[in-house]
C-alpha positions in Angstrom: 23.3 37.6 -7.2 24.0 35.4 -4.7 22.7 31.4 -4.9 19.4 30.9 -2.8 19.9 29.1 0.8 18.2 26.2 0.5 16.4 26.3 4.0 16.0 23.3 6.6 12.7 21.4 6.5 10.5 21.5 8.7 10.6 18.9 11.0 14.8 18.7 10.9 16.4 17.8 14.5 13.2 16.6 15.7 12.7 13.1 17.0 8.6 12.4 16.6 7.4 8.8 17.5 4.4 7.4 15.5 2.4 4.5 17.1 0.0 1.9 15.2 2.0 3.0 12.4 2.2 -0.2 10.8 -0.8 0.7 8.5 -3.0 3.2 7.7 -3.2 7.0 9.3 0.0 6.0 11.3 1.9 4.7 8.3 1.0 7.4 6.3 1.6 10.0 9.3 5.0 8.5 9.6 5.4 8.8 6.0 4.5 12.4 5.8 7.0 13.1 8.6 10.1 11.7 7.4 9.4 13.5 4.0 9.2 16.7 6.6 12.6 16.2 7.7 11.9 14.6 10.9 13.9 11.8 12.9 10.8 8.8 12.9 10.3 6.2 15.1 7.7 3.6 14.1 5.9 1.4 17.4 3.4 -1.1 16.3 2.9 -4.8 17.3 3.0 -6.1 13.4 7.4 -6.0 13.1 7.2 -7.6 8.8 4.8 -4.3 8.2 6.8 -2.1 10.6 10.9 -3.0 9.1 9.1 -2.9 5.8 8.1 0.6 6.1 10.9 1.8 8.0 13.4 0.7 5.4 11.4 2.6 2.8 11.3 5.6 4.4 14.6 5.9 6.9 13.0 5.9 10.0 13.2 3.1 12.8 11.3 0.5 14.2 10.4 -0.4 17.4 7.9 -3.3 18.2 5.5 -1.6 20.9 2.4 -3.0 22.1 0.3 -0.1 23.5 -1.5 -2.3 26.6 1.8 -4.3 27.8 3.3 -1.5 30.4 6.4 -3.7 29.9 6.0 -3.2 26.2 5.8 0.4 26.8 9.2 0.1 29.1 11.0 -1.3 26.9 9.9 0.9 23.8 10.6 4.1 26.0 13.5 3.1 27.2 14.8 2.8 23.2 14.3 6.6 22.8 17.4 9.3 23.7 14.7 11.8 22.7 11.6 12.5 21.9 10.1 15.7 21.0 6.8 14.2 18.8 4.1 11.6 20.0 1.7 10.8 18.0 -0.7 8.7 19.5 -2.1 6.6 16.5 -3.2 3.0 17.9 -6.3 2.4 17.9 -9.8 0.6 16.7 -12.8 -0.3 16.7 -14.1 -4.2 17.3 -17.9 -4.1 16.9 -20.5 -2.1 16.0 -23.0 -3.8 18.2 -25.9 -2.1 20.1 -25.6 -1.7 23.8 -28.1 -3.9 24.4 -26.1 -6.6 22.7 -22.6 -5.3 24.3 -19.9 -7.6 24.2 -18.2 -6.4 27.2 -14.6 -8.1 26.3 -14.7 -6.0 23.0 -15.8 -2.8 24.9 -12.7 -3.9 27.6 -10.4 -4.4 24.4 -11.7 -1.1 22.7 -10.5 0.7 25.6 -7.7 -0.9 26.4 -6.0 0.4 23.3 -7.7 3.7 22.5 -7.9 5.0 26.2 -5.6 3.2 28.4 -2.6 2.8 26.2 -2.8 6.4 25.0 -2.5 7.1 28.7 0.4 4.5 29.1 2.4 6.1 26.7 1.6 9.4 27.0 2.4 9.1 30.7 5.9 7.5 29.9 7.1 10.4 27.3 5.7 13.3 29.2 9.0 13.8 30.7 10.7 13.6 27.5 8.3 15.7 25.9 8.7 18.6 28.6 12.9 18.6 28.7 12.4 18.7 24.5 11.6 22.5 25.2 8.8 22.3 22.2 7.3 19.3 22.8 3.9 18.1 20.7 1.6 15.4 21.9 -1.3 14.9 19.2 -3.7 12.5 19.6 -5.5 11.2 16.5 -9.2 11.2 18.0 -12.2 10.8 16.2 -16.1 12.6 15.1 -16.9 9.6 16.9 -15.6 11.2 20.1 -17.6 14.5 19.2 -20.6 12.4 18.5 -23.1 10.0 19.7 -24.4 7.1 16.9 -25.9 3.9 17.1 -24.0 0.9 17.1 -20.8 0.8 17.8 -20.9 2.6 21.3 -17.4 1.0 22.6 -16.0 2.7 20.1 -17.8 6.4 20.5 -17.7 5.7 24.2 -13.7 5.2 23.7 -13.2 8.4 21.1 -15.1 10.5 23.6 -12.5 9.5 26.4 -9.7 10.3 23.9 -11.4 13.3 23.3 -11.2 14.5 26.9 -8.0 13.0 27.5 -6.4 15.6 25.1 -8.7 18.5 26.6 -7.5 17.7 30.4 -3.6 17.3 29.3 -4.0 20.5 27.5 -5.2 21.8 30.9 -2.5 20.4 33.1 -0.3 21.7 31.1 -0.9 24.7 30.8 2.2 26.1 31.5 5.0 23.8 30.4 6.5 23.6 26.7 4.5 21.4 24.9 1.5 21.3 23.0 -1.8 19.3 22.9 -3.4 18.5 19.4 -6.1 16.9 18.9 -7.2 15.4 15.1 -10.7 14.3 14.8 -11.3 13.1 11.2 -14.5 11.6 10.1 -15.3 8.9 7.6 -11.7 7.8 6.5 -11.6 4.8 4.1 -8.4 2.5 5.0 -7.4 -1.4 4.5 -8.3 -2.5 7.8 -10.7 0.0 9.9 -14.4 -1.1 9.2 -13.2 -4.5 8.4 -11.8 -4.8 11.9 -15.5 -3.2 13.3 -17.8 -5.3 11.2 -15.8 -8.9 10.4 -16.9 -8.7 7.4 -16.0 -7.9 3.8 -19.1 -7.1 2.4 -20.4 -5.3 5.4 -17.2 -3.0 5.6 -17.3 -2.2 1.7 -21.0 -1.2 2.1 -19.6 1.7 4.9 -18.1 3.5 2.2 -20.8 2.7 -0.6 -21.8 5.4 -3.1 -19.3 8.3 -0.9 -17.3 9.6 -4.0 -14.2 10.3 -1.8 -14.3 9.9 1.5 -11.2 10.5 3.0 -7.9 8.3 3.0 -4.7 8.2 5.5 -2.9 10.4 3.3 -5.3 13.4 4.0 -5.5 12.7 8.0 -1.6 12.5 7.7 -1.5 16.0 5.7 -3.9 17.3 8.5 -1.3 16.2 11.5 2.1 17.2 9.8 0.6 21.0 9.3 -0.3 21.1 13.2 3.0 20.0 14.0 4.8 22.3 11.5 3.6 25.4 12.8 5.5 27.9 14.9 5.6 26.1 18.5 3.5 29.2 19.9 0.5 28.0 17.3 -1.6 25.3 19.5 -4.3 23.4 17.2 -6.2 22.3 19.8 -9.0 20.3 18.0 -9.0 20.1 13.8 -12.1 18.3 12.6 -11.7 16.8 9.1 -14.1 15.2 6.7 -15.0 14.7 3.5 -17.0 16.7 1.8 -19.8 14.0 1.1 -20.1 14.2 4.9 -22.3 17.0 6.2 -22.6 15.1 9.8 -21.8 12.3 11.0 -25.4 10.5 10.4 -25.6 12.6 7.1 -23.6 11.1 3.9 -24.3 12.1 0.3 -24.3 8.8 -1.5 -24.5 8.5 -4.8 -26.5 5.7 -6.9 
């Protein structure tokens, strides 16, 4: 008998750039992707985090911040080729009611979830298209799916990522690349409801009594298996929760 073929992994001769991948879903999606075999490029504003990871995983860092056009320049112009984009960077600020609406967190919530996925997105395009199998996935939200209270910068934002991917999927229709959209739900990670709420106690209490709500790791499983399937296999939208979460306003908690 002859010796098994070891076969190439997935991702192997594909270049896939990862942005807020200093921490949580992105650092964990770039992660999952370099163990897939694919060439990784890490863009985040936090460079200790982003060399850190980088080293640990053989991928490459780039400092990109996603509202600074020249910070997008200069980022793009660091790629030979890009066949990936992961559009990661994100956040929410507050979770205020829009009767209370800070109007320079709702400008900063969509300055990064809206305007610099467009920013990038409209810099790699080209990229993406010459690649001959290009993927753009954009790591959305429920919150763009559906309307809570509190917090509407942030739904308001998720809802134009939301459409964002659904319009790109339209316009491009007929060229090589895909248009993925990843909405998880309630995702526990170091920094997200402690960015939205300021608060320690307040962003513990978001996650209070869930059993296992979700962490990076599954969100990242969730994106690598949409971008491992056979280029003609287009996930548009994958919604993700935990199980504890029926809805978005209904949450088994326990105790």
């Amino acid at each position: 008998m002859s010796a098994p073929t070891s076969r190439p992994l997935p991702g192997t001769g594909r270049t896939a750039v990862v942005t807020g991948a200093s921490s949580g879903i992105g650092a964990a999606t770039a992660t999952r992707l370099a163990a897939e075999g694919f060439d990784v490029v890490l863009g985040a504003r936090r460079m200790d985090r982003l060399t850190e990871l980088a080293a640990a995983i053989g991928a490459r860092a780039l400092p990109l911040d996603v509202t600074d056009a020249s910070s997008v320049d200069a980022f793009v112009a660091q790629l030979p080729r890009v066949d990936v984009l992961v559009n990661n960077a994100g956040g929410a600020f507050d979770a205020k009611p829009v009767a209370d609406a800070d109007l320079d967190s709702w400008a900063r919530t969509f300055e990064v979830n809206v305007l610099g996925t467009v920013r990038l997105t409209k810099a790699l395009l080209p990229a993406l298209i010459a690649s001959g199998a290009g993927d753009v996935l954009f790591v959305g939200s429920t919150a763009g799916l559906v309307s809570y209270e509190g917090g509407a910068s942030y739904t308001a934002a998720k809802h134009g990522v939301h459409t964002l991917a659904e319009t790109v999927r339209l316009e491009l229709f007929d060229q090589p690349v895909r248009v993925i959209e990843i909405a998880p739900g309630m995702v526990r990670t170091e920094e997200f409801a402690l960015n939205r709420t300021g608060d320690q106690e307040k962003a513990d209490a978001v996650y209070r009594g869930v059993r296992a709500p979700l962490v990076a790791e599954d969100v990242a499983d969730c994106i690598a298996w949409a971008l491992t399937r056979p280029h003609h296999v287009n996930v548009d939208l994958l919604v993700v929760r935990p199980r504890a979460q029926a809805a978005q306003h209904k949450v088994h908690r326990e105790g």
